[in-house]
C-alpha positions as CSV (number, residue, x, y, z in Angstrom):
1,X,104.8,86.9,111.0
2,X,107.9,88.8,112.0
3,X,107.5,92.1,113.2
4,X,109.7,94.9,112.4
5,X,108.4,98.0,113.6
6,X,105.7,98.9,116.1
7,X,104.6,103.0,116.8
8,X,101.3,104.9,118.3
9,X,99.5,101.5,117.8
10,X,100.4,100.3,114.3
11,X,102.0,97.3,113.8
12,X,104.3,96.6,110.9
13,X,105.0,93.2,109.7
14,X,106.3,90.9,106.8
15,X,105.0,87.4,105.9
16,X,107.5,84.6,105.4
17,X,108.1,84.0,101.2
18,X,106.2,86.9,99.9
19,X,104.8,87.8,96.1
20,X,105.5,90.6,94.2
21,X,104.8,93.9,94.2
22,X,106.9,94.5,97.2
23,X,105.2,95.6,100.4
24,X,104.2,95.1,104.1
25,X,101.8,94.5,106.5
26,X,100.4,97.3,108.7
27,X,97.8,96.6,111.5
28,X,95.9,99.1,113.7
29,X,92.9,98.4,115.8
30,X,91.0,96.3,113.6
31,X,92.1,97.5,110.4
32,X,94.4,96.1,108.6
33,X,96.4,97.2,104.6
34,X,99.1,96.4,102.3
35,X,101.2,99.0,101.4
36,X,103.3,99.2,98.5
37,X,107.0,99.8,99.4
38,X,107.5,101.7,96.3
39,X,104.8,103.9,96.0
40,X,103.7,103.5,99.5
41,X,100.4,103.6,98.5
42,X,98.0,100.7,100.0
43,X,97.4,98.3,97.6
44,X,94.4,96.0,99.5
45,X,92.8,96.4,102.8
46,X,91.7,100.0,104.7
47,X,92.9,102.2,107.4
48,X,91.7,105.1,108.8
49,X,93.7,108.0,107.7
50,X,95.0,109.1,110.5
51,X,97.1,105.8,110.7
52,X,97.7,105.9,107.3
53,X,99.5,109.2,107.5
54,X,101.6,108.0,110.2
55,X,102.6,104.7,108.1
56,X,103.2,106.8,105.1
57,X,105.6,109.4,106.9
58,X,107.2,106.3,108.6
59,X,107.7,104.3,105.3
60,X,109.1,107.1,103.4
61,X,112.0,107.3,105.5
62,X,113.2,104.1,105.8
63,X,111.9,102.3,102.1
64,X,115.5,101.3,101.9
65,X,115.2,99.3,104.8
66,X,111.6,97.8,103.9
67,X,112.9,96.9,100.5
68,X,115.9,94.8,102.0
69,X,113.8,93.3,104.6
70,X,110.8,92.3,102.3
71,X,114.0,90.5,100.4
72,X,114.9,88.8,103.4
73,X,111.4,87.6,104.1
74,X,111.1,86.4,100.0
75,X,114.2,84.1,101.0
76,X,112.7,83.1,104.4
77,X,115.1,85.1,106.0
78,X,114.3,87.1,109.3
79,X,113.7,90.8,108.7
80,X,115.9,93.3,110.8
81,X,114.4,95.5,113.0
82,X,113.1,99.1,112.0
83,X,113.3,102.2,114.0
84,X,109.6,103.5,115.3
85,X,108.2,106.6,113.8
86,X,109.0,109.1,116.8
């Protein structure tokens, strides 16, 4: 579970050989959601929205880089590293 990015809490993480629709892993606390890298919108799991906001803000400025990392990880490739939200 390679971690790319970690700010006010949240994780963000890929899995090793992952499915389609692209997206990633965020964790907070106990929550924990898929969000789509396209639409950034979370596509299974819950967070509260506070976090949510954060991830979204975070996402939308660096989908670039979460596209060509989740590629990386589909070819069991090591993501790079992401800048935290700031």
């Amino acid at each position: 579970m390679p971690i790319v990015s970690n700010f006010y809490g949240i994780i963000i993480y890929f899995f090793f050989n992952e499915h389609n629709p692209p997206y990633f892993h965020a964790k907070y606390n106990e929550f924990e959601a898929l969000i789509d890298i396209k639409t950034l919108g979370v596509s299974k799991g819950k967070l509260p929205s506070k976090a949510l906001s954060l991830i979204v803000e975070w996402a939308s400025n660096h989908q670039e880089e979460l596209m060509s990392n989740w590629e990386l990880c589909r070819n069991d490739k090591t993501p790079n590293k992401i800048a935290p939200l700031n």
